[in-house]
N, C-alpha and C positions, 0 to 999 in steps of 0.2 A: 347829573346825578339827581333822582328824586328825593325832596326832604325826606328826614326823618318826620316819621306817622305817629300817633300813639297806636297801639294795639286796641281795638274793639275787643268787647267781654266775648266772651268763648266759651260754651261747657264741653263735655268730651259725655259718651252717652257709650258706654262698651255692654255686649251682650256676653255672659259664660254659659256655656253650659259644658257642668264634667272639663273643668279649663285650670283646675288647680296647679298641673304641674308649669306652664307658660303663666300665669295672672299675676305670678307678685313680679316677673320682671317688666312686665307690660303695664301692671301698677306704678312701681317704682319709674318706669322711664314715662308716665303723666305727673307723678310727682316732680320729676326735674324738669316739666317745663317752665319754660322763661317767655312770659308770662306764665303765671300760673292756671289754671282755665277756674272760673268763678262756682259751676259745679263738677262733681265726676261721678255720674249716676252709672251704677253694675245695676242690670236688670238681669238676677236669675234665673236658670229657662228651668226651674225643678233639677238642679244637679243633683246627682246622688253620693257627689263627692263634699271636699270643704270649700268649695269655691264662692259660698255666702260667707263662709265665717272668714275665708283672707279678706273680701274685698273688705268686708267691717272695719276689719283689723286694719287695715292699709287707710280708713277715715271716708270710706267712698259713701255716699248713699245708696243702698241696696233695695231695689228692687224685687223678692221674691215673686217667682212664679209659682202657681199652685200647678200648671202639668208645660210641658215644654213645645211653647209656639214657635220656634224656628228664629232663624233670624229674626223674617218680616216682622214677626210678631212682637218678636222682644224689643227689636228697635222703635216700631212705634210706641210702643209703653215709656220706652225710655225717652225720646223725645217729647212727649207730650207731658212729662214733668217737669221739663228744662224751659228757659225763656230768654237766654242770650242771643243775640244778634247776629251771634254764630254758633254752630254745633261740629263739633269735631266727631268721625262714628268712628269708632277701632276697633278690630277683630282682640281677643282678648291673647293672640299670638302674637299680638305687633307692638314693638316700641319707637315710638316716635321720636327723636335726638331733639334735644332741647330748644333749639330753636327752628323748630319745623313748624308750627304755626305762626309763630313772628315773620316768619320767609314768604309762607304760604300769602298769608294778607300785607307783607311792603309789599309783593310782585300784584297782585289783585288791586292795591287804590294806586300803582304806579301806572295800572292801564288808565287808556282815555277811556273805553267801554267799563270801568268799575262798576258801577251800578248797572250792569246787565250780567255781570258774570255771577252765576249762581251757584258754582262750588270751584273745587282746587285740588288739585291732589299733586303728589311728590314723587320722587321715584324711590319705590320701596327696595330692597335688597335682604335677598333671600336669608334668613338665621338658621341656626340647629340648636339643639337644646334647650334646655329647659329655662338657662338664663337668658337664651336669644341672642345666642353668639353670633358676629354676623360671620355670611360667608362672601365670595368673589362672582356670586351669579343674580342677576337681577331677578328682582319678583314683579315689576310692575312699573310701568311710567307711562300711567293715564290706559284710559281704553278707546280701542278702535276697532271698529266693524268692518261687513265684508260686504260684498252683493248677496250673498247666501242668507242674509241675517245673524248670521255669526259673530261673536264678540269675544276679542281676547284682550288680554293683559300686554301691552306692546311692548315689546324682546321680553318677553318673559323666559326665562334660561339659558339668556344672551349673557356672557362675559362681561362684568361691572366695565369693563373699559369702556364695553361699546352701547353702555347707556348714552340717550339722545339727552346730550347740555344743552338745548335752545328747548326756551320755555316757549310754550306751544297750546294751540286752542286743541284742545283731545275731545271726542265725543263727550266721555262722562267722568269719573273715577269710580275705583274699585271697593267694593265695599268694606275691606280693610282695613282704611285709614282716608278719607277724605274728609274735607272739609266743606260744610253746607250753610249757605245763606240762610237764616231764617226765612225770610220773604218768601226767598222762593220755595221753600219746602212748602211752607202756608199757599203758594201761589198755585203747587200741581197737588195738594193732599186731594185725593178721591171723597166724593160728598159725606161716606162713611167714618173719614177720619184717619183712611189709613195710606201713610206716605210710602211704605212698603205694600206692596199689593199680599195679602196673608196666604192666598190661596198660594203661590206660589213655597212657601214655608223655608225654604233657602234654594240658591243657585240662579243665576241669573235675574234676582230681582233689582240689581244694581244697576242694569242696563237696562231694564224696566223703567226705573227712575231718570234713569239718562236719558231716554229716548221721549219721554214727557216733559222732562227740562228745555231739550232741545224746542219741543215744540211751541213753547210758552216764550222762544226768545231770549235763555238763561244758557250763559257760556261759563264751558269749565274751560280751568286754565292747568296745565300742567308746570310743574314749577320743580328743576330739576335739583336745586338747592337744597329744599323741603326734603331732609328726607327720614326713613323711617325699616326700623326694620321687619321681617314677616316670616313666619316659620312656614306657614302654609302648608297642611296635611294634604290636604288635592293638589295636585300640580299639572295643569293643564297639557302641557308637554308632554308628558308621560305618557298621557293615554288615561281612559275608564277601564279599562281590566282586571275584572274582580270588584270594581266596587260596583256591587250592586243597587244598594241603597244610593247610592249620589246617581248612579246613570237614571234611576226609576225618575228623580225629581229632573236631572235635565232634560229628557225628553218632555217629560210635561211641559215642563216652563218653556222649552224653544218655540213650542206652538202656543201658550200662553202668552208670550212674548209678543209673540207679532200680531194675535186675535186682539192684545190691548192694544198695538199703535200701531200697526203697517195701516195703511191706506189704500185705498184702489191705487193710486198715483204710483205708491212704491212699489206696489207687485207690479206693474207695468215697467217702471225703471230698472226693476232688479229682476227682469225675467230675462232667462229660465233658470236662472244660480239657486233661485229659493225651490224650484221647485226639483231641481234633480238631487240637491238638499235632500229636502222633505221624502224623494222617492227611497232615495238609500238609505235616510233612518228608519221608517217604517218597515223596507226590507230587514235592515238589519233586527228590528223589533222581532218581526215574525220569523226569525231563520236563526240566526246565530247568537241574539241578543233576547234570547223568550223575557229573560228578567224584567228586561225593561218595559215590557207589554202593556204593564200595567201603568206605565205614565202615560200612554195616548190614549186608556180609555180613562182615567181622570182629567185629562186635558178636556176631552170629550164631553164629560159629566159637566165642566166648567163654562162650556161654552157660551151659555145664554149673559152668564155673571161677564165673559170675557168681551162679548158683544154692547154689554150695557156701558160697560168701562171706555172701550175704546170709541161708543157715538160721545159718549163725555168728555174723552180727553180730545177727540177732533170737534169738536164742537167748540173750543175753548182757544184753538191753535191758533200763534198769531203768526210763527214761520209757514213760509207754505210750504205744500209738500212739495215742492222741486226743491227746496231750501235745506230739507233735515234728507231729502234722500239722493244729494250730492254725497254726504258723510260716507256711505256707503257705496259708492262710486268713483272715488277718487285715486285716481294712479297711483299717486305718487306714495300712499301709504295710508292714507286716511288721517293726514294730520294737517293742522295748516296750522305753518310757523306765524309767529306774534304777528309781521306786518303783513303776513296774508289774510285780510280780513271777510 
C-alpha cells in the first residue's frame, strides 16, 4: 500500500452562466471538500440571473464578465487568476463528494509515471435537480475516442453498476470536473494565452485540450474512487434533436478539432472512419440539418487561425504521431488499464 501523501494546494476555477438554480449545491459540495482548495474563483459569463450575487455570498471570488465568452473563454479568465499547482475545472452543475480530489492526487503520485500525468478525472454520475440529487446512471469515466475523430464520455448512460473500477490511462477528461496539472496547462497554453481554444466558445474544447496534452507526453489518469456528481443539460445519448444552438457549435468544432491536431500521420491511420464521418455530417448539414449549416461555414472562416494552431501544436510534439493515433485505434475500447503502459 502507498504512503500516506500530503495533498498539493489545489484551486477549483468554475464558469456560470444563468446557473443560479444548480450553483449553491455545486458551491456548497466545493465547500466540503477535504482538503479545502486554497482558491474558488466563479468567472461570470454576463448572467442575467443571480448567479454573481450566490457565488459572492457562498465566499468565492467572482469573476464578472462584461458579455458571455463561452466556456473557453471563461475558463481561461479563470485560470489565469489562479496559481496552485493544481486546478480543479467544474461545470457549475457538478458536485464533487468530499474527497474526490484527495483520491484524484493519492492515485496520480501512487503512479511510477506521476510527473508525466497531466490531469485526472473521476467517474461522474448523473444528478436531477436543482440540489444535484444523484441518480443510478453514469455520466462519465474519463474520454475516449474513435477512428472517426469522435469523442465520448465512456458508458455515459450505462447503469452505475456497470461503471469501469480499474483506474485506467483515458485519453483526456471531461470538462465537467477534471483535474489539471498546472505544468502542464502552462506546457500546451497556445502563444496567445489561451488554454481553451476561444474560437471554439463551448463543446468539444475539452478534447481539444486532450488531444494536445496527449501530444506533449501528459497522461490523464482516470480514478474510479474520485467521484462527483453532474446534472448535465446535453446528454450525448440522447441525440441533438431540436437543439439547434449546440449542433450549430458541434459541427464547427468537429472540424475545428482535427484542423488543430490531426496530422497527415492520423488521417492516414484513421482512414476512411473520418472521412465517411465528415461525408454524412455535411450531408446531414445540407438536407436534413439546414440549422446546422452555419457551423461549417464558421469552421470555414476559422481555417487559416485553425492552420496556424495546429503547425504550433505539432511543431511542439514530443509523442509521435503513431503514439496519440493508437488512442483512436485500439480494439479493445480505447482504454489502457494502469499496467498497460
Amino acid at each position: 500500500m502507498p504512503g500516506v501523501i500530503e495533498t498539493p494546494d489545489f484551486d477549483v476555477v468554475i464558469v456560470a452562466f444563468n446557473d443560479a438554480e444548480t450553483l449553491p449545491a455545486c458551491l456548497a459540495a466545493v465547500e466540503a471538500l477535504n482538503p479545502k482548495p486554497c482558491r474558488l474563483v466563479v468567472v461570470d459569463n454576463a448572467s442575467s440571473d443571480d448567479s454573481a450575487d450566490i457565488a459572492r455570498n457562498a465566499g468565492a471570488e467572482v469573476l464578472s464578465l462584461e458579455e458571455n465568452t463561452g466556456f473557453a473563454g471563461g475558463m481561461n479568465r479563470g485560470i489565469e487568476t489562479t496559481n496552485a499547482p493544481w486546478v480543479l475545472l467544474l461545470n457549475p452543475d457538478c458536485a464533487p463528494e468530499p474527497d474526490c480530489v484527495t483520491q484524484l492526487l493519492h492515485e496520480i503520485h501512487a503512479r511510477p509515471q506521476a510527473d508525466e500525468i497531466g490531469s485526472a478525472t473521476g467517474l461522474l454520475i448523473r444528478a436531477r435537480g436543482a440540489n444535484l440529487v444523484s441518480t443510478k446512471t453514469v455520466d462519465a469515466a474519463g474520454m475516449v475516442v474513435t477512428p472517426s475523430g469522435r469523442h465520448f464520455d465512456r458508458s455515459a448512460g450505462s447503469p452505475q453498476e456497470a461503471a469501469p473500477q480499474e483506474t485506467a490511462w483515458v485519453f483526456g477528461g471531461t470538462g465537467a470536473a477534471t483535474l489539471f496539472r498546472r505544468h502542464a496547462l502552462d506546457d500546451v497554453v497556445y502563444p496567445d494565452g489561451q488554454v481553451f481554444p476561444e474560437s471554439f466558445f463551448c463543446y468539444r474544447e475539452d478534447a481539444e485540450l486532450a488531444w494536445r496534452l496527449q501530444y506533449r507526453g501528459w497522461h490523464c489518469l482516470y480514478v474510479p474512487t474520485a467521484r462527483a456528481l453532474h446534472q448535465r443539460g446535453f446528454r450525448p445519448e440522447s441525440g441533438r434533436r431540436g437543439q439547434t444552438w449546440i449542433n450549430r457549435h458541434s459541427v464547427k468544432n468537429r472540424f475545428l478539432l482535427r484542423a488543430h491536431c490531426a496530422d497527415v500521420g492520423w488521417h492516414l491511420r484513421c482512414f476512411p472512419f473520418w472521412l465517411i464521418r465528415d461525408l454524412l455530417v455535411v450531408a446531414a448539414c445540407l438536407t436534413v440539418e439546414t440549422s446546422s449549416l452555419p457551423g461549417l461555414i464558421e469552421a470555414w472562416r476559422q481555417r487559416h487561425d485553425a492552420a496556424s494552431r495546429r503547425r504550433w501544436v505539432l511543431s511542439r510534439a514530443t509523442a509521435s504521431s503513431r503514439q496519440v493515433s493508437r488512442w483512436f485505434r485500439r480494439p479493445e475500447g480505447w482504454v489502457k488499464l494502469i499496467n498497460d503502459r
